[in-house]
C-alpha positions in Angstrom: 166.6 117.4 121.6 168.6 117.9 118.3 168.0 117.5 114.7 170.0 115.0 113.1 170.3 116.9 109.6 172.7 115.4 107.0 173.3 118.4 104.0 175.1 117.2 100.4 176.3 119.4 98.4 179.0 119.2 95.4 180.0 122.5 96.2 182.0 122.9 98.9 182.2 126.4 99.6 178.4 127.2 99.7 178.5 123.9 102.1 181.3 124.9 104.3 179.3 128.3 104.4 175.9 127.1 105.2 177.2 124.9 108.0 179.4 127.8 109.6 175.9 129.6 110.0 174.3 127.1 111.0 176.9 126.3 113.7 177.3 129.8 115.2 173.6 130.5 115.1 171.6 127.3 115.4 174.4 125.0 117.0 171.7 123.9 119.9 169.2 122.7 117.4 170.9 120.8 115.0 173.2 117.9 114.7 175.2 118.6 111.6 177.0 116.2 109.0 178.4 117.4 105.7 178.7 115.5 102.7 180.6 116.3 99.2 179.6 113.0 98.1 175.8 111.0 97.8 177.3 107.6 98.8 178.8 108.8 101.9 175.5 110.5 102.7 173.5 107.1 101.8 175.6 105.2 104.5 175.3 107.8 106.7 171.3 107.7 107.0 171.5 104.8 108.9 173.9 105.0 110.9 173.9 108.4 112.2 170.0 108.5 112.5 169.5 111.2 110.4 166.0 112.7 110.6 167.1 115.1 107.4 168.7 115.0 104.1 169.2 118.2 102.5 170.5 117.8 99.0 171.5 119.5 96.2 169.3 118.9 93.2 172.9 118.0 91.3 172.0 114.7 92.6 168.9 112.2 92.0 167.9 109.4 95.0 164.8 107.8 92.6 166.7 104.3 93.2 167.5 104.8 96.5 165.7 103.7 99.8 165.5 106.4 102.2 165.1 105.5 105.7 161.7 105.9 107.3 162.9 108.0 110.1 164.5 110.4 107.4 163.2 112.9 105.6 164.4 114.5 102.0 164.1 117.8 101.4 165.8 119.7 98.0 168.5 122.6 98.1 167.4 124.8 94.9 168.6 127.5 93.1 165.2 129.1 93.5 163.0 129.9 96.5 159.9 130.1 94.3 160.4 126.0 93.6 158.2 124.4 96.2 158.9 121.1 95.5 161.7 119.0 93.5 161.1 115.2 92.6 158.2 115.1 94.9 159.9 116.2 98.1 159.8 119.6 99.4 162.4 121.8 98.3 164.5 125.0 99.9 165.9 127.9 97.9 170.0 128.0 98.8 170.5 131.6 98.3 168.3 133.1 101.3 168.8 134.2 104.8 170.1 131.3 107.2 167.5 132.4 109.8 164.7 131.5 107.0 166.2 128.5 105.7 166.2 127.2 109.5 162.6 127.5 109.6 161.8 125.7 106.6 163.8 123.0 108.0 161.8 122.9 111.0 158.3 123.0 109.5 159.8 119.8 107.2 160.8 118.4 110.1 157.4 118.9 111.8 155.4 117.2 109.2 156.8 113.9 109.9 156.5 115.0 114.1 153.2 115.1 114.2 153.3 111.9 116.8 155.7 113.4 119.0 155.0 112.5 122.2 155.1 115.2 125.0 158.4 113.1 126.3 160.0 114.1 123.2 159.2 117.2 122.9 159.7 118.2 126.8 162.7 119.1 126.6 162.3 122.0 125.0 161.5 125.7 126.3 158.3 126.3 125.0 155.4 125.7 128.1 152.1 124.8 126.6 148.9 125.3 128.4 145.7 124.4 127.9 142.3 126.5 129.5 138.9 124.2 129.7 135.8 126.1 131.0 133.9 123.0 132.7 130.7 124.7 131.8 129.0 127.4 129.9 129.9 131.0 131.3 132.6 130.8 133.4 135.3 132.7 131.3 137.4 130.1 130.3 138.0 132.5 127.7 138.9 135.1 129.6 141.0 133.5 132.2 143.0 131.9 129.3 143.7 135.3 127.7 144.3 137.3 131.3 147.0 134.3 131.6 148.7 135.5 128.3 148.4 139.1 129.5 150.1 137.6 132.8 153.3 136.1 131.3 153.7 138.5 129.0 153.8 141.5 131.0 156.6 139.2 133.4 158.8 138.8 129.8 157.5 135.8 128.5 157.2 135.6 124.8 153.4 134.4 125.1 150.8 133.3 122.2 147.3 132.9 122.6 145.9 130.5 120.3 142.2 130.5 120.8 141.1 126.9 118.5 137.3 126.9 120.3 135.1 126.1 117.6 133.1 129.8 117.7 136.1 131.2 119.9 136.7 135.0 119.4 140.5 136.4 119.6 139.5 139.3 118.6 137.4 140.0 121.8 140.7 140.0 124.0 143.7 141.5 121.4 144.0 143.5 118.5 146.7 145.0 116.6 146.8 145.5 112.8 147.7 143.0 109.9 145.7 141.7 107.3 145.9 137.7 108.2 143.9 135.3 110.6 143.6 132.4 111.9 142.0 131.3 108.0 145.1 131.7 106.2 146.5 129.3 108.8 144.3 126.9 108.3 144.3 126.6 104.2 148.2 126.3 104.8 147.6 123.3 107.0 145.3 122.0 105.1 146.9 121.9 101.4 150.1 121.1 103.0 151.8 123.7 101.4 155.7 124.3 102.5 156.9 127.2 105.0 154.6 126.6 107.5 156.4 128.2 110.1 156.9 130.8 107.8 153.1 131.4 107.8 153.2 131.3 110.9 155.5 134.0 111.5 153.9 135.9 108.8 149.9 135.8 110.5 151.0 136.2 113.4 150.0 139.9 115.2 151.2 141.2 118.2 148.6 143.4 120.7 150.3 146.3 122.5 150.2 144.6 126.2 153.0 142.4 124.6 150.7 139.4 123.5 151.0 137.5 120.1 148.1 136.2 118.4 146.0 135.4 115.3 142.5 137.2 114.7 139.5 135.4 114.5 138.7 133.2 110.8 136.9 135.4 108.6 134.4 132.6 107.8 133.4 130.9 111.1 133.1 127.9 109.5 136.7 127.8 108.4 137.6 126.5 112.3 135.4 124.2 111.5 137.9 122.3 108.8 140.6 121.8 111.6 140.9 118.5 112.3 143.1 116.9 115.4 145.7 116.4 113.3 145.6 119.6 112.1 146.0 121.1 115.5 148.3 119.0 116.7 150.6 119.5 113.9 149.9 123.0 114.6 151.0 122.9 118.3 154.1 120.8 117.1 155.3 123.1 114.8 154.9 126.1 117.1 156.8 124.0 119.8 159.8 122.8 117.1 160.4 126.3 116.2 161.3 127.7 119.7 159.8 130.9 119.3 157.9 131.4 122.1 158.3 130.9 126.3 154.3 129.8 127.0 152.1 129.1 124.4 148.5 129.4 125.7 145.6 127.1 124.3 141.6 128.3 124.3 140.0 125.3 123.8 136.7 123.5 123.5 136.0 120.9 126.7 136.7 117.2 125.4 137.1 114.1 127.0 137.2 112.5 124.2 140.2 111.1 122.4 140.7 113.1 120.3 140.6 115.8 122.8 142.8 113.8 125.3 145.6 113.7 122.6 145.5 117.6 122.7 145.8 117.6 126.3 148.5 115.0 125.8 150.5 117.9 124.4 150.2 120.2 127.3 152.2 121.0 130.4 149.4 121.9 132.1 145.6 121.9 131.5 143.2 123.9 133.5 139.8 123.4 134.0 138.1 127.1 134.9 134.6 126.5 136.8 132.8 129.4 138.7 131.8 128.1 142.0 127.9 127.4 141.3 126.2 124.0 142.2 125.9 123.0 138.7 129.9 123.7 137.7 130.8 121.9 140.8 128.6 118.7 139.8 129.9 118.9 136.1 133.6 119.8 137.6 133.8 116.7 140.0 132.1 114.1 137.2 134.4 115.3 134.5 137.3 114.6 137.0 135.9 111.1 138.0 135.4 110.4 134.2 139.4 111.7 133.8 140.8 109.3 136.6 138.9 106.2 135.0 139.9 107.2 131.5 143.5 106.9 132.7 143.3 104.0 135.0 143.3 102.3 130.9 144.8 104.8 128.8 148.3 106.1 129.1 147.6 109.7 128.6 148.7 111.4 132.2 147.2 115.0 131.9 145.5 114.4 135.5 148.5 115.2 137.2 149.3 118.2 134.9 145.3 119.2 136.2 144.8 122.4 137.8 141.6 124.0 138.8 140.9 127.8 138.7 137.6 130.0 139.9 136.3 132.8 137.7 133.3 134.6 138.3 132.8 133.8 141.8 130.2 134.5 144.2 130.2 135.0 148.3 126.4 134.1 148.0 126.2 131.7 145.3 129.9 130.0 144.9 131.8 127.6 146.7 135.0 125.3 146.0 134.5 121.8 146.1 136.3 119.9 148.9 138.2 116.7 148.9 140.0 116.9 145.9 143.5 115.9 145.3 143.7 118.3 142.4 145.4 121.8 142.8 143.6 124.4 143.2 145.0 127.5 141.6 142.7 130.4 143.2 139.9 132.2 141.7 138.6 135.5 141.0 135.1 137.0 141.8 132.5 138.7 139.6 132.8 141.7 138.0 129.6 143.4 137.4 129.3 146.1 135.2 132.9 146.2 134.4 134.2 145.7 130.4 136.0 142.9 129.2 139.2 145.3 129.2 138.7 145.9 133.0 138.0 142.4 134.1 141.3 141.5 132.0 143.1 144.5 133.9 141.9 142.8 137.0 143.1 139.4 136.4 146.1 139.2 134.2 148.3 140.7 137.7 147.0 137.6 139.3 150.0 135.4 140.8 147.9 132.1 140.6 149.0 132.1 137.0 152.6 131.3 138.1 152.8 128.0 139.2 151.7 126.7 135.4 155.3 127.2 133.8 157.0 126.0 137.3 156.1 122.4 136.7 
């Protein structure tokens, strides 16, 4: 999937510049016209489609309609100028690589609806842990999965969004940003999100990228669905990662479903005991009929893993036509770094990015 970006700009040499760098660097992302002059860029936003129009601030579109699907963004002199008759705005004279990512984080603002069809295409494998109930190590398994693919060469973020969910407990590595800093830029809509991104993010010695834990627990708190699936959009439209990997709060609502719209594949982690397996088999009943009306197919993206599991206590449940990925046992006595060091080798892992 390309960009359609449209760039006008009265001078031709910067222009001929800025889409010779584009072109050799970027050439799979973008769809590029060029445009010395507004009217030929005016007729061109129909026709062509164009998601973008990046102008010069020479010119002025206050009488002109811009198309719905299009969005117009300011070249400026300056990259201290955030916006420029009410549309965002990009400083000309910077790195192309930075440029590119403002791009994209305008681009993502009006992609918030994406549908996974849309943005399928792409590299970047999203998946989504669930714990089905309390104590199984949804956590865990979610964060020994990031461990997995990036210790196999996968560029791999965890992005724990559980309301009280703890980062932290899994990675570290030093930086003076969380997850909080994230969320204010989300929620003023302030430009160079993806720069922020990039910025926050931290990187823990097993190969892992991440953002610490808010400061304020309440600031998770403020992240609405929107929010996170801008978030999750952005992160995609950017290309910067293989697998991104999602700790998240169990929902079967719709709000939660549009989450798990997003997703390659969700898995619910249960540990084997009577009352997981009666929650695990309702909350898969409840999933089928929610589809039967809905269309929202992240049933057959399903899979089910074990954590936690006991000879004496545990059993998988039978008759399901949901795969099951494997499971690991109990670890008693053993630190959160040891159980990690015992699941992240797992192979059951695998199959999540080969669908």
């Amino acid at each position: 999937m390309k960009i359609k970006l449209a760039i006008l700009e009265k001078d031709s040499v910067y222009l001929n510049r800025l889409v010779a760098a584009f072109n050799v660097k970027y050439a799979d992302a973008f769809e590029i016209y060029s445009f010395t002059e507004k009217q030929n860029a005016v007729s061109a936003l129909d026709e062509r489609k164009i998601d973008i129009l990046l102008s010069s601030d020479n010119f002025d579109f206050e009488n002109e309609a811009i198309p719905k699907r299009c969005t117009l963004a300011y070249l400026v002199d300056s990259t201290d100028i955030e916006s420029y008759n009410e549309h965002r705005a990009i400083g000309k004279f910077q790195r192309i690589d930075l440029i590119y990512k403002q791009i994209l984080s305008i681009y993502s603002e009006n992609a918030k609806n994406i549908s996974l069809a849309v943005l399928g295409d792409d590299k970047t494998k999203v998946i989504s842990f669930q714990s089905v109930s309390g104590g199984c190590g949804g956590s865990t398994m979610a964060a020994a999965c990031a461990i997995h693919f990036a210790a196999a060469g996968k560029k791999t973020l965890y992005l724990n969004l559980e309301k009280f969910g703890v980062s932290d407990s899994f990675f570290a590595a030093e930086g003076q940003f969380d997850l909080s800093d994230i969320i204010f830029y989300l929620k003023s809509k302030k430009s160079n999100l993806a720069l922020k991104l990039e910025s926050c993010v931290k990187q823990d010695p097993r190969g892992v990228f991440f953002y610490s834990d808010c400061k304020v627990a309440l600031d998770k708190m403020e992240l609405g669905t929107d929010d996170i699936l801008l978030l999750i959009t952005e992160l995609k439209l950017t290309g910067t990662y293989d697998v991104i990997v999602l700790d998240l709060d169990f929902s079967l609502a719709k709000d939660g479903m549009s989450i798990l719209n997003r997703s390659n594949a969700v898995v619910w982690v249960g540990d084997g005991s009577k009352i997981s397996n009666l929650k695990l088999f309702r909350k898969i009943e409840m999933l089928k009929i929610m589809e039967e009306n809905v269309e929202m197919p992240v049933y057959k993206r399903l899979s089910i893993a074990y954590n936690k599991f006991s000879n004496k206590t545990s059993e998988m449940l039978e008759g399901l036509d949901v795969r099951v990925l494997g499971g690991a046992q109990r670890f008693e006595h053993a630190t959160t770094e040891m159980i990690l060091g015992q699941l992240a080798p797992m192979g059951m892992f695998d199959p999540l990015i080969q669908q």
